[in-house]
TORRO-725477 format. One line per field, with one value per atom (N, C-alpha, C, O): x, y, z; atom name; residue number from 1; chain. Coordinates in Angstrom, 3 decimals. Atoms other than C-alpha are relative to their C-alpha. Example, Ala and Ser with C-alpha at 12.3 -4.5 7.8 and 13.67 -1.06 7.14 Angstrom:
BEGIN
px = 0.890,12.300,0.900,1.936,-0.820,13.670,-0.770,-0.261 .
py = -1.190,-4.500,1.200,1.181,-1.190,-1.060,1.090,2.198 .
pz = 0.000,7.800,0.000,0.665,-0.060,7.140,0.730,0.899 .
name = N,CA,C,O,N,CA,C,O .
resi = 1,1,1,1,2,2,2,2 .
chain = A,A,A,A,A,A,A,A .
//
This chain:
BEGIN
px = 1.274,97.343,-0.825,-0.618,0.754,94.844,-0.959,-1.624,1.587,91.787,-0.893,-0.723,0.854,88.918,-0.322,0.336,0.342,87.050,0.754,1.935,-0.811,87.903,0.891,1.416,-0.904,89.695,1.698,2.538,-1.275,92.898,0.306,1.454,0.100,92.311,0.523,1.506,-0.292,91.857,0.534,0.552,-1.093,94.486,1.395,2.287,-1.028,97.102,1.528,2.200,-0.781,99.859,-0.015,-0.667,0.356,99.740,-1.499,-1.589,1.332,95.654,0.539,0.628,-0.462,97.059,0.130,-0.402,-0.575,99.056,-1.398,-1.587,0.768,96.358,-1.142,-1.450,0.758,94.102,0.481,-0.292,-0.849,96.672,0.126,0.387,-0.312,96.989,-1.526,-1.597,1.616,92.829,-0.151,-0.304,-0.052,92.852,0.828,0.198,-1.403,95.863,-0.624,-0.308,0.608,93.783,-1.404,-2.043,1.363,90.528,-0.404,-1.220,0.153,90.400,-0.121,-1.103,-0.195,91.424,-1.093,-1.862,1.123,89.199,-1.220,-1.473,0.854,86.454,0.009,-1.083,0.087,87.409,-0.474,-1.462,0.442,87.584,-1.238,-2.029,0.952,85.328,-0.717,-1.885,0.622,85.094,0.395,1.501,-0.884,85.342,1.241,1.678,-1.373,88.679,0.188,-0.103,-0.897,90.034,0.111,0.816,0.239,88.625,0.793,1.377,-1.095,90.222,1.354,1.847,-1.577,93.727,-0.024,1.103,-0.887,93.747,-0.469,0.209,0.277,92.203,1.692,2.329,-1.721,95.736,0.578,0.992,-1.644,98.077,-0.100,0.951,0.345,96.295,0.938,1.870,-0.536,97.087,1.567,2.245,-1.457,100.976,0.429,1.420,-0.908,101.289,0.076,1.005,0.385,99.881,1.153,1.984,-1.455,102.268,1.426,2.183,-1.200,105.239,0.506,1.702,-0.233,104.769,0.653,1.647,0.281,104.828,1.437,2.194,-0.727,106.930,-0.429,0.163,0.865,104.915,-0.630,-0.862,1.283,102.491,-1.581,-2.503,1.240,99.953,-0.742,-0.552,1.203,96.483,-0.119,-0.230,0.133,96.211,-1.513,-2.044,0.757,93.347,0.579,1.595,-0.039,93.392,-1.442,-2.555,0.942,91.550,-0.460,0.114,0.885,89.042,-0.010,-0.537,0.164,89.204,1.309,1.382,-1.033,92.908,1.113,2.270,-0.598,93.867,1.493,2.159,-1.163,96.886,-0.464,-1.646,0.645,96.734,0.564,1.352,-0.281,97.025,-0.295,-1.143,0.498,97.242,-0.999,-1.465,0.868,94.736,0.582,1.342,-0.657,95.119,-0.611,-1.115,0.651,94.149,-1.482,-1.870,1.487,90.337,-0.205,-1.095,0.717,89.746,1.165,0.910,-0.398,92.008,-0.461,-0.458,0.858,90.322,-1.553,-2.238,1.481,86.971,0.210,-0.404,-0.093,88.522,0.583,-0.259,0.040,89.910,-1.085,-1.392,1.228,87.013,-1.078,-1.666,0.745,84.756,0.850,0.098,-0.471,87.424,-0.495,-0.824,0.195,86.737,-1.527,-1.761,1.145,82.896,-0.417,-1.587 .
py = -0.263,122.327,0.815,0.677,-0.942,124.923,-0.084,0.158,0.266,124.074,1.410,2.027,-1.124,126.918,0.452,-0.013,-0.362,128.931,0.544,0.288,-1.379,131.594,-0.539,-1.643,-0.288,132.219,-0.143,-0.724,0.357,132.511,-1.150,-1.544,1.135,129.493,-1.422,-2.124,0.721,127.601,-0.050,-1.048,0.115,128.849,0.109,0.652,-0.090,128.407,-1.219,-1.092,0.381,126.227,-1.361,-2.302,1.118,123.616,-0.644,-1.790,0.270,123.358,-0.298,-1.520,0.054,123.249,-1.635,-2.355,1.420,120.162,-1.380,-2.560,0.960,118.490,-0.786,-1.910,0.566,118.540,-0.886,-1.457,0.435,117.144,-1.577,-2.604,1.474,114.000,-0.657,-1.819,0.079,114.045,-1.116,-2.337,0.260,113.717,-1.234,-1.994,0.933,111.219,-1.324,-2.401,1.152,108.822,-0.192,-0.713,-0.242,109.399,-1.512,-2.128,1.148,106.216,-1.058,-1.800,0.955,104.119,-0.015,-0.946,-0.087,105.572,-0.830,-1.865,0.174,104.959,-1.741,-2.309,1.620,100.942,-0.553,-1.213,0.251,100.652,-0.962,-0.554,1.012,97.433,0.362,0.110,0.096,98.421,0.881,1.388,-0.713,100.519,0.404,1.554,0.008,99.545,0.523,1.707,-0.277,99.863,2.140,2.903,-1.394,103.337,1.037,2.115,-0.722,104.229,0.053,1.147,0.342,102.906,0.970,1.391,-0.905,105.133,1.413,2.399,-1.387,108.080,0.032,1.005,0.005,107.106,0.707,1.831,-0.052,106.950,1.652,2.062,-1.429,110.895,1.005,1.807,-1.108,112.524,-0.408,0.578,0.189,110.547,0.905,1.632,-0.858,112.201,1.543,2.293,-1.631,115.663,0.595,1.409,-0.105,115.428,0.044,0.921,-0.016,114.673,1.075,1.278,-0.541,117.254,1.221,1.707,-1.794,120.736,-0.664,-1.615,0.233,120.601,-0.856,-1.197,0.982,118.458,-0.333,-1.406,-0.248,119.777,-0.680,-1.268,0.670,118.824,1.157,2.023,-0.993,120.151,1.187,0.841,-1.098,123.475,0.602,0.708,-0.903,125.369,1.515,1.693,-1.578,129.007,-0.157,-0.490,-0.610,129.849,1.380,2.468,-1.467,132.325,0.793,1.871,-0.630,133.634,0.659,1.871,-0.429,133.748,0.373,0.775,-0.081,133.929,-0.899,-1.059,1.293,131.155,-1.092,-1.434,1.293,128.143,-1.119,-0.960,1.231,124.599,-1.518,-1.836,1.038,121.464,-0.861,-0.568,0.826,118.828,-1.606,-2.442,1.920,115.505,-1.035,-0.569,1.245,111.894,0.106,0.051,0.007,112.122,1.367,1.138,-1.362,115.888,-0.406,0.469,-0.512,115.461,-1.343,-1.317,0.821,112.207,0.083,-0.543,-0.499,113.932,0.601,0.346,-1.080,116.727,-1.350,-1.621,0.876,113.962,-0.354,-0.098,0.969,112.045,0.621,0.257,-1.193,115.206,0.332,0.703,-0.575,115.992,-1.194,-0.875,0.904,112.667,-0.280,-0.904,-0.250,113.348,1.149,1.252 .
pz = 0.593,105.919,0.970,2.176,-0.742,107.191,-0.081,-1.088,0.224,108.280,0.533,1.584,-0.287,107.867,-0.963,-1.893,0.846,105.555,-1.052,-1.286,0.795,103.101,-1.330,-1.466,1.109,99.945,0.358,-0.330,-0.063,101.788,0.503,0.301,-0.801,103.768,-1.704,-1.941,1.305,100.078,-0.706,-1.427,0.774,98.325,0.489,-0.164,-0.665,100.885,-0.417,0.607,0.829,99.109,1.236,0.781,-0.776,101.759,-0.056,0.385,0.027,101.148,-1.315,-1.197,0.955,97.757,-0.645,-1.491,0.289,98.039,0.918,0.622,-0.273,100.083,-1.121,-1.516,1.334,97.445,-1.138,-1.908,1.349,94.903,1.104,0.478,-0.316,97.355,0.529,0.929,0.058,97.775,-1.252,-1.247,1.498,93.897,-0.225,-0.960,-0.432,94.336,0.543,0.036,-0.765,96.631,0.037,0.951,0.021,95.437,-0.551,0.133,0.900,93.001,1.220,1.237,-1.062,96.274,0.763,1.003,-0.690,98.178,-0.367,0.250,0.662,96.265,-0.578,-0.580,-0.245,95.540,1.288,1.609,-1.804,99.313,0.553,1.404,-0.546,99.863,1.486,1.784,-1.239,103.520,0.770,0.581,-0.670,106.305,0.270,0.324,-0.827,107.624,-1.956,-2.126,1.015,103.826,-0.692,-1.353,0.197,103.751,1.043,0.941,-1.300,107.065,-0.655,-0.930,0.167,106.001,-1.404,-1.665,1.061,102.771,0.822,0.536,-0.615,104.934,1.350,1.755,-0.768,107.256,-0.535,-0.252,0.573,104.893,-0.949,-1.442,0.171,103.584,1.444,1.508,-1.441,107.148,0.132,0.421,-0.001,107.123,-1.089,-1.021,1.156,103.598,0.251,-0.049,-0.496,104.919,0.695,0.293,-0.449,107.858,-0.466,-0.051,0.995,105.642,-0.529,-0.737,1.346,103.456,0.852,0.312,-0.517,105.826,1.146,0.950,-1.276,109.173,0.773,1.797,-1.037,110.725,0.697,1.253,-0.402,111.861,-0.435,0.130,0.496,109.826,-0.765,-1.619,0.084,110.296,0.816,1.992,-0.947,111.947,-0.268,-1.373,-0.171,113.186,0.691,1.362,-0.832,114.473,0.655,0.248,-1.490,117.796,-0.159,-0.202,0.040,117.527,0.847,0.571,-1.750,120.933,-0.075,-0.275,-0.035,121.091,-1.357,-1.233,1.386,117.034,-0.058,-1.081,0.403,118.059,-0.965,-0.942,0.525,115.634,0.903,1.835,-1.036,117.125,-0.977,-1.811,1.038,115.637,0.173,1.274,0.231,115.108,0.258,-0.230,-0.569,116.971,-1.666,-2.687,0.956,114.657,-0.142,-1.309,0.204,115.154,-0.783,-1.601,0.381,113.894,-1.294,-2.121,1.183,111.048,-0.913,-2.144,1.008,109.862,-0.371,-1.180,0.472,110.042,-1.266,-2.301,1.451,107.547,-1.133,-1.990,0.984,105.379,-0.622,-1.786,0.731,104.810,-0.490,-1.509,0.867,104.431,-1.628,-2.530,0.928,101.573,-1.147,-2.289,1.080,99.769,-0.594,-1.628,0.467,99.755,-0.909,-1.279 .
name = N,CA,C,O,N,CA,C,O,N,CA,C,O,N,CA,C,O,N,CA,C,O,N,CA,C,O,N,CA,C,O,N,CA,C,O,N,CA,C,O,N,CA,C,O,N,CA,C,O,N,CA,C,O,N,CA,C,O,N,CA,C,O,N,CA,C,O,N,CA,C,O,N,CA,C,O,N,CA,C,O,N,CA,C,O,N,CA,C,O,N,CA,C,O,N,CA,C,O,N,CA,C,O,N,CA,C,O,N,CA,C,O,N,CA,C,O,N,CA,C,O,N,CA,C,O,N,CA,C,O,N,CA,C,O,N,CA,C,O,N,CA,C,O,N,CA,C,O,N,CA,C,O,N,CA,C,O,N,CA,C,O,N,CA,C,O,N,CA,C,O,N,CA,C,O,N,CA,C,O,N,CA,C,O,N,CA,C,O,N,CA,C,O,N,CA,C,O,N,CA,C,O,N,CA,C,O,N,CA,C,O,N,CA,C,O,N,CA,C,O,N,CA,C,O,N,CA,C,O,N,CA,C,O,N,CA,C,O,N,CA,C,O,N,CA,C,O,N,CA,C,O,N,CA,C,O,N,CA,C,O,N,CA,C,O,N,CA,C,O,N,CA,C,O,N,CA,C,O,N,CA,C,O,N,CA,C,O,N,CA,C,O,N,CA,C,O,N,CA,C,O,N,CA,C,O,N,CA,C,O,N,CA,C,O,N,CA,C,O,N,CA,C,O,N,CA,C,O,N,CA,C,O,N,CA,C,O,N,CA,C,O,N,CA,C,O,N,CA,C,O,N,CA,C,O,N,CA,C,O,N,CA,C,O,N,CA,C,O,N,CA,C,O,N,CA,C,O,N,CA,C,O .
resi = 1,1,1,1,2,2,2,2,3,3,3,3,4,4,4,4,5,5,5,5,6,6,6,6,7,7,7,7,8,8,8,8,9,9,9,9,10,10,10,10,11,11,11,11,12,12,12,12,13,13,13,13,14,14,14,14,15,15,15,15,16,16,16,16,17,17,17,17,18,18,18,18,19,19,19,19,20,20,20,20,21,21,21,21,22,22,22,22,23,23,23,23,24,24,24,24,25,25,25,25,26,26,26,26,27,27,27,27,28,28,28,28,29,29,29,29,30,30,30,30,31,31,31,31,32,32,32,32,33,33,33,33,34,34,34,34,35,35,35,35,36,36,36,36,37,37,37,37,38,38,38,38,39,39,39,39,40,40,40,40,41,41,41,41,42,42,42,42,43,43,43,43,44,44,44,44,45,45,45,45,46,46,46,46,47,47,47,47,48,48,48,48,49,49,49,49,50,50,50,50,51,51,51,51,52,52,52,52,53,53,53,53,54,54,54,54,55,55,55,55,56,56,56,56,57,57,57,57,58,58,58,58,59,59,59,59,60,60,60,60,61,61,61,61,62,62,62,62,63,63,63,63,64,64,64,64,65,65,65,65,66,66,66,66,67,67,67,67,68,68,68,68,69,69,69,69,70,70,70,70,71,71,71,71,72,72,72,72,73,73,73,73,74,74,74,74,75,75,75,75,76,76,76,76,77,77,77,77,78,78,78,78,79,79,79,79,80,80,80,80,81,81,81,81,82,82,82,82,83,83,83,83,84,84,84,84,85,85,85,85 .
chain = A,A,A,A,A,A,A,A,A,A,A,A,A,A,A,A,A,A,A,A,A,A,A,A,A,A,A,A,A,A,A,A,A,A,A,A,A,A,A,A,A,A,A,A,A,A,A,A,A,A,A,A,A,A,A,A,A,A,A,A,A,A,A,A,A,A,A,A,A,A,A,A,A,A,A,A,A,A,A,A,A,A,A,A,A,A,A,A,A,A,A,A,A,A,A,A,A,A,A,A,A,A,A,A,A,A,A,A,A,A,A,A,A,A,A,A,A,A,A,A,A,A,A,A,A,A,A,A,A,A,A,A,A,A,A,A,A,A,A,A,A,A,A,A,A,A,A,A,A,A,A,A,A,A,A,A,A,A,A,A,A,A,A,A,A,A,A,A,A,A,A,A,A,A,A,A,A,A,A,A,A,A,A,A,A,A,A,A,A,A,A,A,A,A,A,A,A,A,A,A,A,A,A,A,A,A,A,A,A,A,A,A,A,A,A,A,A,A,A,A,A,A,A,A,A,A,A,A,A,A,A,A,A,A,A,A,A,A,A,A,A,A,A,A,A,A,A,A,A,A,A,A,A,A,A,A,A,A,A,A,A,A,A,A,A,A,A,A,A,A,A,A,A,A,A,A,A,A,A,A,A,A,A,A,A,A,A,A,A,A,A,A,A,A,A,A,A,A,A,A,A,A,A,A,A,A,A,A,A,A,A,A,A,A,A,A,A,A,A,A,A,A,A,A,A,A,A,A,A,A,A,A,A,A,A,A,A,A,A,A .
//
């Protein structure tokens, strides 16, 4: 999945499928009595993410140097949980 602006950024077939497992875990989400239950379906989002691609995940691209790089556990459960708002 590719994290960043843009049109190509959003229709990148990996942004694609994230959304389809957003949509997928949205209902859960949204029961989610409590923090922790909100965490654990925002988990088991970034395991499915990972799964899906090589295994990478989340990637950013570096502005400076235009390499991408992946996204440790904290930065990709920020973008999760932004996705479910």
């Amino acid at each position: 999945m590719l994290v960043g602006r843009g049109k190509a950024v959003s229709m990148h077939h990996g942004n694609r499928q994230f959304q389809n497992i957003i949509m997928s875990e949205l209902e859960n989400y949204a029961s989610a009595q409590s923090k922790r239950g909100k965490g654990l379906v925002i988990l088991r989002v970034i395991e499915r993410v990972r799964e899906m691609g090589c295994g990478e995940g989340f990637v950013k691209k570096d502005v400076t140097t235009g390499q991408w790089y992946s996204l440790d556990n904290k930065a990709a459960r920020i973008i999760v949980s932004q996705a479910f708002r």
